[in-house]
N, C-alpha and C positions, 0 to 999 in steps of 0.2 A: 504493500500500500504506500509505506515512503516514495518508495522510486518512483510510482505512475504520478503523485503528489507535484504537482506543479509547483506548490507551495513551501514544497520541501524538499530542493534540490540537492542531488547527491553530490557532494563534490568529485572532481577526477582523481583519480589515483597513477600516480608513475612508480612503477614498480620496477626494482633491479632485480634478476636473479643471479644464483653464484654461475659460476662461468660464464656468463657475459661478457664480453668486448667492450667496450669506450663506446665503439661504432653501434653498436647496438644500442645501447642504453641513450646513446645521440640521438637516435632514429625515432626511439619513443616519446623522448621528449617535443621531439619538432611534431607529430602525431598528438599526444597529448592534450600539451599546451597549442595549440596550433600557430606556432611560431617556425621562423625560419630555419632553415639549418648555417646558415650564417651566426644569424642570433646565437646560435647556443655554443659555437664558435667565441663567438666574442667573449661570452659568460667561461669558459675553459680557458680562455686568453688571461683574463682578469684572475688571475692565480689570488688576488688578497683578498680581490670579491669574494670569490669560492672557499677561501681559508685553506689554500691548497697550500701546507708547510715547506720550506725549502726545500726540508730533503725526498721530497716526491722531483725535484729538478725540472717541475713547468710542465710535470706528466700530470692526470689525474686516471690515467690507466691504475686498476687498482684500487683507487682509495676512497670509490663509490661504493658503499655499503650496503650490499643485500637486503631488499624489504621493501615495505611499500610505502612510499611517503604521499601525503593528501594534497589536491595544488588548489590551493586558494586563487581568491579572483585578483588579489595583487599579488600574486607571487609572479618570479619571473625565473628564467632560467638561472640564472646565478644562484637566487634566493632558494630553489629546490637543488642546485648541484651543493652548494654550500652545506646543506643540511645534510646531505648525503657523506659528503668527505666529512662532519664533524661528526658522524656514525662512527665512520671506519676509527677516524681518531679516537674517540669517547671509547669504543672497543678494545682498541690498542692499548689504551694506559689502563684499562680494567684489569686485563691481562698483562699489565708490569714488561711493556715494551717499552724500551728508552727510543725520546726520539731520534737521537742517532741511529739505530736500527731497524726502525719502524718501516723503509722502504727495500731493506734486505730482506725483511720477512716479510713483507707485500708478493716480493718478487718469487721467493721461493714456495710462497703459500703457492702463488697462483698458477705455480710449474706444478702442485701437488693437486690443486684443483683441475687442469686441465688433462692431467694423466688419469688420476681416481677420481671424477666431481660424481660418477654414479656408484662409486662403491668405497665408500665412506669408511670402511673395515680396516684397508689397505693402505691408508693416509700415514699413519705413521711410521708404515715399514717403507714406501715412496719420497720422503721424506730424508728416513735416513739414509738409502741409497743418493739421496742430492746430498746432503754431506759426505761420504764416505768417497762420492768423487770426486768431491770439493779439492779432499786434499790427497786425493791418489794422484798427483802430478806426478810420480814416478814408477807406479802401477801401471797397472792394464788399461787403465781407461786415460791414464794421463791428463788427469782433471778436465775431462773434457763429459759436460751432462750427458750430451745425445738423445735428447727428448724429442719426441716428436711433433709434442704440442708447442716449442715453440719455434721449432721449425717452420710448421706450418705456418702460425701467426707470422710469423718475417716474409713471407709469401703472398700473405693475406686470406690463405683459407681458414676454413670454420671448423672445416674436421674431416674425416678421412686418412689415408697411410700417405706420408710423402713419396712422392715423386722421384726419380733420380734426379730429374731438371731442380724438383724444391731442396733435394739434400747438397746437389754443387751448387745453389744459387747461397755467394757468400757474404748476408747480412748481419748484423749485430744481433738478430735471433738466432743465429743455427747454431746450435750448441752442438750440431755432429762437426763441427768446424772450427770451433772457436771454445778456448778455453776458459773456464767461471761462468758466473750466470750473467742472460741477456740484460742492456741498459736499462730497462721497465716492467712492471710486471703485464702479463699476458690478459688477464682478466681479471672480474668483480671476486674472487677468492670465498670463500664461506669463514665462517668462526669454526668448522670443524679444517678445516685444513688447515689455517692459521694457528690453533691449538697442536696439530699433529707436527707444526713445523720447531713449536715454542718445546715439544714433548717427542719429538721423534723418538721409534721402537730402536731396545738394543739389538745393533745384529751387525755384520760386517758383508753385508751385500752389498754387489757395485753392477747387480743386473737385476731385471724383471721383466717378468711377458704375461699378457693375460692370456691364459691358453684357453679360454674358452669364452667367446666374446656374447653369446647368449645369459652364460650366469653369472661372468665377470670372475670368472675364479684366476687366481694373479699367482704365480713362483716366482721364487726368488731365488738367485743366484750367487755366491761368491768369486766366482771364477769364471772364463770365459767358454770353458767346458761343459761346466756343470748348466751354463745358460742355453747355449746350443742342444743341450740334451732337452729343455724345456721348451725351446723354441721349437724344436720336429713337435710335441704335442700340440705348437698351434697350426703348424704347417698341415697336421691328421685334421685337425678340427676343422680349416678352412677347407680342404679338401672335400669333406662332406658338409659344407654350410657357406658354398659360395658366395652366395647374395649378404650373407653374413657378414663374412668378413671385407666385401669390395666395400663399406663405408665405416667401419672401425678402427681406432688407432689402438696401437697392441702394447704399446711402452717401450723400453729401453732394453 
């Protein structure tokens, strides 16, 4: 009866989900608010408008907070991006993140987000494999991530397995190319992967595959061996679940 209420109009809602994009959550807004996509440009420009803190470096990839915020009839782009990054902030220092590291663990959440965002289980063991390569520069992996999600992102795709053209194309996302993590984070991150990043699982793995991309079941690796033994189990599972696997990314 409210809604059909003439009298009692329901405000709009712009809602961010976790693993969202910047571009996405852009998109809805200029939708939304029915405002330009210029506008909300400029509002993303205005970094003090936004309360967008130095050490995000003029990005606000990241540091728009998951959920749904109400948009009032003065509110403006700025004034709902604003309230969104003082989310992700208000969260951060909840969970005793110093500003100084607030944009390292943006970055890593949202590499933990984009590998595991549907299986939440698997966050803190995805986690510590991003540390464990962090500083295996003289290991097997040579500190290099090799994620696929943000490969893809340096490409501009949304998801899917890369490409041989997206794994040589040599941007500041390809982590199978370049070593430590990309300049920004990839996506909107959850409070369960930013927890899993503040809390990562003990263990000394430097690999992972999800060998079955219908129930999301993940192995874990310490060695480049013992991951190729788990990698033939996805290669079985794609084999009988083609259509499956051609739009799934499988991990590291």
């Amino acid at each position: 009866a409210v809604l059909l209420d003439p009298l009692h109009p329901v405000a709009p809602t712009e809602t961010v989900l976790s693993k969202e994009r910047l571009s996405v959550v852009k998109k809805r807004i200029v939708e939304v608010m029915d405002v330009s996509s210029e506008e909300v440009d400029e509002a993303l420009a205005d970094t003090e408008g936004i309360g967008l803190p130095a050490e995000a470096k003029g990005s606000a990839e990241g540091w728009l907070a998951p959920g749904s915020y109400e948009v009032g009839e003065d509110d403006t782009p700025t004034t709902v991006l604003a309230r969104m990054v003082k989310a992700t902030i208000d969260e951060l220092d909840g969970l005793g993140v110093a500003p100084a590291d607030r944009e390292e663990v943006l970055i890593k959440a949202s590499i933990v987000e984009g590998e595991m965002g549907s299986n939440k289980k698997y966050m803190p063991q995805v986690a510590r494999v991003i540390e464990n390569r962090l500083v295996d520069t003289d290991g097997e992996t040579k500190g290099v991530l090799g994620m696929d999600s943000t490969t893809l992102y340096g490409v501009g795709k949304e998801s899917g397995l890369p490409s041989q053209e997206d794994l040589d194309n040599d941007n500041p996302y390809n982590t199978r190319l370049r070593q430590g993590l990309p300049p920004t984070p990839i996506n909107q991150p959850s409070v369960d992967a930013i927890k899993a990043v503040l809390n990562p699982a003990e263990g000394n793995w430097l690999y992972f595959v999800t060998i079955n991309l219908t129930t999301g079941e993940t192995l874990f690796a310490a060695t480049s061996a013992e991951h190729q033994v788990n990698v033939a189990k996805l290669t079985a599972f794609c084999k009988q679940n083609p259509k499956v696997c051609s739009s799934g990314s499988s991990g590291s």
